[in-house]
C-alpha positions as CSV (number, residue, x, y, z in Angstrom):
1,X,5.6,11.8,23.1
2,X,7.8,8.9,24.9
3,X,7.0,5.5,23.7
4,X,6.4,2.8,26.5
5,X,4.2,0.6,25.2
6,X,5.9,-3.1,25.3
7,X,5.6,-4.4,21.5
8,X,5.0,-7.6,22.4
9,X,1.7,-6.4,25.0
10,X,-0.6,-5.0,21.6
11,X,-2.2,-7.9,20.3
12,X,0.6,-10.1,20.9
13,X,1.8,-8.7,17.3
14,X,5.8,-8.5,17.1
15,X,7.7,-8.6,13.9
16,X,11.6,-8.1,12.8
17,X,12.3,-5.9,10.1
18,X,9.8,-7.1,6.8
19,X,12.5,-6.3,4.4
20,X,15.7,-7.9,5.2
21,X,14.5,-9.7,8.3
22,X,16.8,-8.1,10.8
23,X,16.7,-8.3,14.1
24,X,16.0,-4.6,15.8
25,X,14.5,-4.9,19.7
26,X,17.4,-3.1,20.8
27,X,17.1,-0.7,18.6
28,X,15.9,3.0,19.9
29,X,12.7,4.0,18.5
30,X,12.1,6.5,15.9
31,X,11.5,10.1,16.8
32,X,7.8,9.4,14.4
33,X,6.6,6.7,17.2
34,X,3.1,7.5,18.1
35,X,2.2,5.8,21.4
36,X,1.7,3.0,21.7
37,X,2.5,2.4,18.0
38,X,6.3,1.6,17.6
39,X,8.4,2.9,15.0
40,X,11.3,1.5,14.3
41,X,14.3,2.3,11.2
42,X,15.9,-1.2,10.6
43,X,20.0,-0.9,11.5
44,X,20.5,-3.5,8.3
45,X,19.0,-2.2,5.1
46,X,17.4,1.3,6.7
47,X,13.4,0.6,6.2
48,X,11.6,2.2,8.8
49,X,8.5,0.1,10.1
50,X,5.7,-0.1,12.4
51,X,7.6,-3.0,14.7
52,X,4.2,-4.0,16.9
53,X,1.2,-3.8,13.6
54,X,-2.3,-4.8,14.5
55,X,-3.4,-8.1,14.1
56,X,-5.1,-9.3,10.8
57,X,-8.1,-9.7,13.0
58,X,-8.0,-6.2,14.2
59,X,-8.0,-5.1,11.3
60,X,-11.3,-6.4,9.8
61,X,-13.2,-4.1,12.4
62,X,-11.4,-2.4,15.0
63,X,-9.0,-0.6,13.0
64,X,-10.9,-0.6,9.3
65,X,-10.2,1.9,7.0
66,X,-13.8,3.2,6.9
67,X,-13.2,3.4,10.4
68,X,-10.0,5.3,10.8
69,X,-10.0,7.5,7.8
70,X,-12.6,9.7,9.8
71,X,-9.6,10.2,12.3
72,X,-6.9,10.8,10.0
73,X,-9.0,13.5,8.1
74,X,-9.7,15.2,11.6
75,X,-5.9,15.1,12.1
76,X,-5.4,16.5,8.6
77,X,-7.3,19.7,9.7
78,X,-5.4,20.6,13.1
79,X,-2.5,20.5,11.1
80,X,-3.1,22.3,7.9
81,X,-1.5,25.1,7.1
82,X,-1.3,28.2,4.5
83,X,0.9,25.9,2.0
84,X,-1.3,22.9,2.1
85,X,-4.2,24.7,1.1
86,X,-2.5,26.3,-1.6
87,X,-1.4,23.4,-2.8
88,X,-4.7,21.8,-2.6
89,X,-6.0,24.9,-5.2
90,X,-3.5,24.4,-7.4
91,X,-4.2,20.3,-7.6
92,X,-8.2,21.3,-8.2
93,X,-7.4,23.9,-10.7
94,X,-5.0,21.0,-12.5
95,X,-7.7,18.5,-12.0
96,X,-10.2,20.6,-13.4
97,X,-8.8,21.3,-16.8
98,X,-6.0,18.3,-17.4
99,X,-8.4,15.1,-16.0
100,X,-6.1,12.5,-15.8
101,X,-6.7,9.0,-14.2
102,X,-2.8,8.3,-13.7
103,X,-3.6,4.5,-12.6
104,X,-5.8,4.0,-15.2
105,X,-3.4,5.5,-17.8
106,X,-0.4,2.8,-16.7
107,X,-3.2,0.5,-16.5
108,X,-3.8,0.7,-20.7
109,X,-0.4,1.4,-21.2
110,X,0.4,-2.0,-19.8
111,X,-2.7,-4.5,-18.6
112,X,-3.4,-6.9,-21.4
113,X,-7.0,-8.0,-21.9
114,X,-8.1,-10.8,-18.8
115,X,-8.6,-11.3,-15.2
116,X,-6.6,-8.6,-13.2
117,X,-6.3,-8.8,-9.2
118,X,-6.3,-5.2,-7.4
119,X,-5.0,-6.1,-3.7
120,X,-6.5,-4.3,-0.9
121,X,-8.9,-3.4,-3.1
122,X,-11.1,-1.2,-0.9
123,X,-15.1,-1.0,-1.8
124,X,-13.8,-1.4,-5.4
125,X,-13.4,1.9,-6.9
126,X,-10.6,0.7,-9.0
127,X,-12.5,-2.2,-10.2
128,X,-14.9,0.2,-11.5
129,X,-13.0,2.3,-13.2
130,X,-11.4,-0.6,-15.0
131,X,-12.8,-1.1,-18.7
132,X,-14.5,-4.4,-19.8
133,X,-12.0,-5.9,-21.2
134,X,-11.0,-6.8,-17.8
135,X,-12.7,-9.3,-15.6
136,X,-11.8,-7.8,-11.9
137,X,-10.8,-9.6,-8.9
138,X,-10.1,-8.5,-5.5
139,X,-8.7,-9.0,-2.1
140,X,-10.2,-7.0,0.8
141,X,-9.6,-7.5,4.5
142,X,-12.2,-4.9,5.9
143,X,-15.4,-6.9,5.6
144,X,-17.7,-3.7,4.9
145,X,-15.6,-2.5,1.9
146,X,-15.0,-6.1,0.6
147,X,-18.9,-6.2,0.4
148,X,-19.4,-3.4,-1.3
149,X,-16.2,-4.8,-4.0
150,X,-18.0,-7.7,-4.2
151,X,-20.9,-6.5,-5.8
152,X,-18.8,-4.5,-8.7
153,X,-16.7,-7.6,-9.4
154,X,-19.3,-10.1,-9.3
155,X,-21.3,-8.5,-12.1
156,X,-18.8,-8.6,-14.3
157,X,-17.9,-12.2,-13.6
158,X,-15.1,-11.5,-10.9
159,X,-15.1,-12.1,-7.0
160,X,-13.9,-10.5,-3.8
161,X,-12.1,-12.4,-1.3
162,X,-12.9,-11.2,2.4
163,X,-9.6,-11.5,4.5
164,X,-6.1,-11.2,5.1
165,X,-3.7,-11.1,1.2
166,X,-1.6,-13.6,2.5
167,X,-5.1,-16.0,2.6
168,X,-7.1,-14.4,0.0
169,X,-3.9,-15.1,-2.6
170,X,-3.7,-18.5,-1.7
171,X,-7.3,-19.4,-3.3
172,X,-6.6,-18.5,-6.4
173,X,-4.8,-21.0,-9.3
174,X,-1.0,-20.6,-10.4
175,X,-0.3,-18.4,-13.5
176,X,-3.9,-17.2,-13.3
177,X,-4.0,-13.4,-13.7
178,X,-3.3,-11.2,-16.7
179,X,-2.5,-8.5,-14.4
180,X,-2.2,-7.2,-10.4
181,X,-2.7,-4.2,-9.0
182,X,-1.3,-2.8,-5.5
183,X,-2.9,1.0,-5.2
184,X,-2.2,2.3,-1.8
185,X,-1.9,-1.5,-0.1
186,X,1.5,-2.2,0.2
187,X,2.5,0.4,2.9
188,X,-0.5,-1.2,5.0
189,X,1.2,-5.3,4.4
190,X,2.9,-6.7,7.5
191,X,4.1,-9.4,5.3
192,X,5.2,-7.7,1.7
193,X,7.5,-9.7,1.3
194,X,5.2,-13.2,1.5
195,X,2.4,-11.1,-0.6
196,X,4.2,-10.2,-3.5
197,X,5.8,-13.8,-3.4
198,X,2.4,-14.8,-3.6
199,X,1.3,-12.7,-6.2
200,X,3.8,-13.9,-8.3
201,X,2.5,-17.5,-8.4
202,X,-0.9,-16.8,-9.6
203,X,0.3,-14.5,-12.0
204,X,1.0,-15.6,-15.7
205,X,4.4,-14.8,-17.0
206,X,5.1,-11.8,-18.5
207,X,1.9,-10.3,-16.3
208,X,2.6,-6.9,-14.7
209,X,2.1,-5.5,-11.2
210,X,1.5,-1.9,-10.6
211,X,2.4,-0.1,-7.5
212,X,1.6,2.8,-6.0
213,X,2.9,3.6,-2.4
214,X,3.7,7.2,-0.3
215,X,7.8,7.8,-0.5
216,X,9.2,8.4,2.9
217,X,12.0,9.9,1.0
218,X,9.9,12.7,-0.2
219,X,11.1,16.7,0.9
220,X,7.6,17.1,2.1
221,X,8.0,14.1,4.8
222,X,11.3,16.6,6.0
223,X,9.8,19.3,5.7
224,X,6.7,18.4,7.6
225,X,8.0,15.9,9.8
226,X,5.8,14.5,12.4
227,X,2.7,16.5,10.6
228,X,3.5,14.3,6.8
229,X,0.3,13.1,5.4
230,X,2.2,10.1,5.0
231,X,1.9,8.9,8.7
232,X,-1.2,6.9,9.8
233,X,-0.9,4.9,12.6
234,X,-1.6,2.6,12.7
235,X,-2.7,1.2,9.3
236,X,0.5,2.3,7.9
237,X,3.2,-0.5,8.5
238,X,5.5,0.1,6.3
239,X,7.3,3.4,4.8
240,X,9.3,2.8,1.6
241,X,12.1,4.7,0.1
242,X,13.0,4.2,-3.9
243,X,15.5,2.4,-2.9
244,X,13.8,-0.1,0.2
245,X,10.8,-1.0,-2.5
246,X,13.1,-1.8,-5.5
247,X,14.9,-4.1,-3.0
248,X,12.3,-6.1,-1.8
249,X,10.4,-5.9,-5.7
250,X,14.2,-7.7,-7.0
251,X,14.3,-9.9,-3.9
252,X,10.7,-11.6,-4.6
253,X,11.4,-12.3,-8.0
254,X,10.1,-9.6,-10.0
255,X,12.0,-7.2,-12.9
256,X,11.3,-3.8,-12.6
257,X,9.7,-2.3,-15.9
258,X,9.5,1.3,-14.6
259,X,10.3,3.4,-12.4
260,X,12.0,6.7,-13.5
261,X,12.3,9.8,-11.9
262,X,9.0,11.5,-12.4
263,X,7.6,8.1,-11.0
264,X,9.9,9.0,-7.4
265,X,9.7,12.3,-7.9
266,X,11.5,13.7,-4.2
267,X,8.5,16.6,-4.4
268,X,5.4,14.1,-4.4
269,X,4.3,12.3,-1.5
270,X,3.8,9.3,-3.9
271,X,5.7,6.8,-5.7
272,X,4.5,4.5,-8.8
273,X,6.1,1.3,-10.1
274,X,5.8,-1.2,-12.3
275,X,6.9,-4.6,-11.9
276,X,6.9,-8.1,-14.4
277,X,6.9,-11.8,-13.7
278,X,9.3,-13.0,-15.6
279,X,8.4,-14.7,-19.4
C-alpha cells in the first residue's frame, strides 16, 4: 500500500533517525510502511524506524496497549499459516515439560538484592514474578496498566510512575536502583537513546540492565516479510538489529555483559541483552 501520509500532519510527531541522529526526509520509504505509519531505514548507520511515532499523549489512551493488542491478535489470525501453528505446538509441548521463566532466570543470575526498575512495565506481570528480595519499581505510560502495576509494587513498598520514561526516570534519585529492566519496551521508545541515558543515572554502579527486544535481523522477518509478528504499527518505533542495539547500548555509556549467539539467535524473533553501568 502507497504511503502518502505527510509525517509531519500525524500529531505534529517528526523525528530523525533515534540512533545516530541522521537526517532521512529524502529518503524513500520502506517497502514495510503501513499507511499512514512511515517507515523509514536510516542511510547512516542502517536502523529502520517508524519516522512519524504517536505522541506520548496518544499513547496513554488512543493507542494503549490494552487497546491495540486486540488488533494485532486479529491480524495474527488472517495471517497464520500451517508453520506457525506448528510452531506454536511445539513451543506448548516445550513449555509444558521444560518450564522456564527465561527473564527471571537472567534476572537471579544477575539482579543483586534491592530496588529494581522494569520500564514500560505493563500491569506489572514482571513485578510479580520478581522474588522478595526485590523491592519493584515501575514506569508505565498507559494509565490503565500503570494502575493495575501500581497496586503489585506498592504492596511491596515500590511505586509506579504514570507517564512517558523520559518523565517517569527523571523522578527518581541518582545511583538509586540495584537493577533495570527493559522487557519488550525498547522497540516502543521514540527516544532510546535519552531513556537509557537516563537509566543510567539513577542506576548504582555496577547495576545491570536487561533487555529483551524482537530482532529485525531474524530469518523469520525475511521469510515472512510484511506478515512478521514483529511489525505493529504503530506501537513499534523502533526495529533493532544485533548490531543497531549494541551501538546505541556502547554510545549511552553502558558495557555489554552478554550477549552471545544463542541470545541473537538469527531463528528467534527475539533478542536478549545484558548491559552494566560502569563500577
Amino acid at each position: 500500500m502507497a504511503v502518502q501520509a505527510d509525517p509531519l500532519t500525524i500529531n505534529g510527531i517528526y523525528r530523525s533517525c533515534p540512533l545516530c541522529g541522521n537526517e532521512n526526509k529524502d529518503i524513500k520509504p520502506s517497502i514495510y510502511s503501513k499507511d499512514p505509519w512511515i517507515l523509514k531505514k536510516c542511510a547512516g548507520c542502517r536502523l529502520v524506524y517508524l519516522e512519524n511515532p504517536p505522541a506520548y499523549e496518544d499513547l496513554e489512551e488512543t493507542f494503549a496497549w490494552e487497546k491495540t493488542s486486540h488488533q494485532v491478535d486479529e491480524e495474527k489470525k488472517k495471517n497464520d499459516s500451517a508453520l506457525r501453528r506448528g510452531i506454536r505446538v511445539i513451543k506448548s509441548y516445550k513449555e509444558r515439560f521444560i518450564r522456564r521463566d527465561k527473564l527471571i532466570d537472567v534476572v537471579k543470575q544477575y539482579f543483586p538484592a534491592g530496588p529494581v526498575i522494569d520500564i514500560g512495565c505493563g500491569g506489572g506481570a514482571v513485578m510479580a514474578r520478581l522474588d522478595h528480595q526485590y523491592t519493584p519499581f515501575g514506569v508505565e505510560i498507559s494509565k490503565h496498566l500503570s494502575d493495575m502495576a501500581q497496586q503489585i509494587a506498592k504492596s511491596r513498598g515500590g511505586r509506579v510512575f504514570c507517564g512517558s520514561a523520559p518523565d517517569g526516570l527523571d523522578t527518581f534519585e541518582k545511583d538509586f536502583f540495584t537493577a533495570a529492566i527493559m522487557s519488550a519496551y525498547l522497540e516502543h521508545e521514540s527516544a532510546p537513546r535519552e531513556v537509557l541515558q537516563k537509566t543510567l543515572r539513577i542506576l548504582r554502579p555496577g547495576a545491570h540492565l536487561i533487555i529483551k527486544v524482537p530482532n529485525y535481523a531474524c530469518l523469520n522477518r525475511v521469510v515472512m516479510g510484511k506478515k512478521w509478528c514483529g511489525f505493529r504499527y504503530p506501537d513499534h518505533v523502533n526495529y533493532w538489529t544485533p548490531k543497531t542495539l549494541i551501538k546505541i547500548i556502547r554510545d549511552t555509556g553502558f558495557q555489554i555483559v552478554r550477549f552471545h549467539i544463542w541470545d541473537r539467535f538469527t531463528t528467534s524473533d527475539n533478542m536478549w541483552l545484558v548491559a552494566r553501568k560502569p563500577a
